[in-house]
C-alpha positions, 0 to 999 in steps of 0.5 A, a space after each residue: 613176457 611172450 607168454 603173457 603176450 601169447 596168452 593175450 593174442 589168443 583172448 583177443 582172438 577168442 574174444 573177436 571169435 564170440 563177437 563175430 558169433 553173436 550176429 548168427 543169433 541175433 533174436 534168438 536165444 540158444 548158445 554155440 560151444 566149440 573145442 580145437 583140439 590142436 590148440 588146447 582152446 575153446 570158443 564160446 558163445 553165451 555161456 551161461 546158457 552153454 552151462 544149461 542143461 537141456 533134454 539131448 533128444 536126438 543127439 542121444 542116438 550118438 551116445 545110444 548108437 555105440 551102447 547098442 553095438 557094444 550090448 550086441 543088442 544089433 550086431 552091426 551098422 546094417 542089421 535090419 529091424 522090421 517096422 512096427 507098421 505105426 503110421 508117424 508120418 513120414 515115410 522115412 521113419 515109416 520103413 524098416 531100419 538099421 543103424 545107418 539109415 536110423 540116424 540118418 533119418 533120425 528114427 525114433 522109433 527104432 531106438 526105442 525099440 532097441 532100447 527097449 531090449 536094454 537091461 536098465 542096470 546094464 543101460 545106467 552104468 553106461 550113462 554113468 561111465 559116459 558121464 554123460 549129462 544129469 545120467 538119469 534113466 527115468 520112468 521110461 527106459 524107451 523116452 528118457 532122452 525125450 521127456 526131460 528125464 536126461 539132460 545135458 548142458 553143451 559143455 558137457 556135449 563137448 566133454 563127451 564128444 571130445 572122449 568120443 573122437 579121442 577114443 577115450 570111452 570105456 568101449 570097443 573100438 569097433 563100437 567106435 568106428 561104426 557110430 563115427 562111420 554112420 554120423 557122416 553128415 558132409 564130405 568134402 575135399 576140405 573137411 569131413 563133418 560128423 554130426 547130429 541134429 536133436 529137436 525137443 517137443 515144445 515145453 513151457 511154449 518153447 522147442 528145444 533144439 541141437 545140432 553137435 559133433 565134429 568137423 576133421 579139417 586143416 589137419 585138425 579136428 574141432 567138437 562143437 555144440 550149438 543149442 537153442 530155443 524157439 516158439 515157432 517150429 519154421 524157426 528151427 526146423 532141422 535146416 535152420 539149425 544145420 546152417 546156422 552152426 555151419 556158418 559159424 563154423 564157415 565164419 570162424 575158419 572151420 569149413 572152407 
C-alpha cells in the first residue's frame, strides 16, 4: 500500500512538473527532458518529440571535446591551434583557440580542424561506443554533426550525458575531468551548471536548436536536454535558448 502510494505521489508530482513546463513554450515547438539522479526519475515535456532525432550541432563538441583529448589529437585543454585566418564573421571565432575557449565561443572551425586529424575508423568506433545518436560519420568527417548526417533525439542526449557525469564511458579520466572542467556554464553558491548550446542552419524553412548538460545542485545532480525548432533566428538565438531552459530548471527547483 505505500508503495503504491508512493508511486502515485511521484506521478502526480511528475505530472504537475510537465504541466508547469508547457507554459515556457507556448507557440513554440521544441521538447525538455530532465533525469534526477537521486531519485532515479525523469520529467518530460513533449515526448514524442523528446524521442526525435535531430542534428546534435553544437552540443557534439561535448562528445568531440573528450574524443579529441583521448586520441592525444591536443594534448590538453590549452594547447593553441592558430587561426586559418578565414574571416567568419565574429571576431571570437576569428582568433586562434584551444579547447576551453573553443567551447566557450563555440568555434566551429577549430573542430574541424581537429577532426579532421581523426582516422574515421578510430572516430567511428567511438561513436559506436558512446552509442551516441544514429553513430553515422557521413560524407564529411569534418560536418557530420552539422549536415544531418549524426543525429540525436533528447532522450538519447540524457543517456549519453547520464554516462558522461557518471564516469561511465570507455575513456580516461582525465578525458573526463578536462571536458566536465571547460563546460562550466554558471557558477554559483547554490549550483554549478555545465552545458552546451548547439544551433542547426535552417532545414525545411526551419532552425534547429539545443541547449543540454547538467546542473550539481542540492546535493544532487540533474541531466537535461531542452530542443526545439524556429523560423525566425531572433527566436531562438543562443540567449533565448539559455533562458528558456533555465527557467525551467528555476521553475521545477533545479536552480535557486
Amino acid at each position: 500500500m505505500n508503495k503504491k502510494f508512493f508511486l502515485f505521489f511521484s506521478f502526480i508530482i511528475i505530472l504537475s512538473a510537465q504541466n508547469n513546463i508547457s507554459q515556457y513554450f507556448k507557440n513554440i515547438n521544441g521538447c525538455f527532458v530532465l533525469y534526477d539522479f537521486n531519485n532515479d526519475e525523469y520529467i518530460r515535456y513533449n515526448k514524442e518529440r523528446c524521442e526525435q532525432r535531430f542534428l546534435p550541432a553544437s552540443t557534439s563538441k561535448i562528445m568531440n571535446s573528450i574524443i579529441f583529448l583521448e586520441e592525444n589529437i591536443i594534448p590538453d585543454e590549452n594547447f593553441m591551434v592558430k587561426w586559418d585566418s578565414v574571416d567568419r564573421g565574429w571576431d571570437k571565432w576569428n582568433m586562434d583557440h584551444n579547447l576551453r575557449t573553443a567551447i566557450k565561443y563555440s568555434a566551429v572551425w577549430f573542430y574541424q580542424e581537429l577532426a579532421r586529424r581523426m582516422e574515421r575508423e578510430v572516430y567511428q568506433n567511438y561513436l559506436d561506443k558512446f552509442d551516441y545518436g544514429n553513430k553515422t560519420i557521413g560524407d564529411r568527417i569534418d560536418n557530420f554533426w552539422l549536415d544531418w548526417s549524426l543525429q540525436i533525439s533528447a532522450n538519447e542526449q540524457i543517456e549519453f550525458l547520464k554516462k558522461f557525469v557518471k564516469n561511465e564511458l570507455p575513456v580516461s579520466q582525465r578525458s573526463i575531468d578536462i571536458t566536465k572542467e571547460i563546460l562550466i556554464a554558471e557558477q554559483t553558491d547554490n549550483y554549478v551548471l555545465r552545458a552546451k548550446t548547439g544551433l542547426g542552419d535552417k532545414r525545411d524553412g526551419l532552425y534547429t536548436g539545443w541547449y543540454v548538460g547538467y546542473a550539481e545542485a542540492n546535493n544532487n545532480v540533474y541531466v537535461f536536454a531542452m530542443n526545439m525548432e524556429a523560423e525566425d533566428y531572433e527566436k531562438i538565438k543562443t540567449q533565448v535558448r539559455i533562458d528558456l531552459t533555465k527557467n525551467i530548471l528555476t521553475e521545477l527547483g533545479v536552480l535557486k
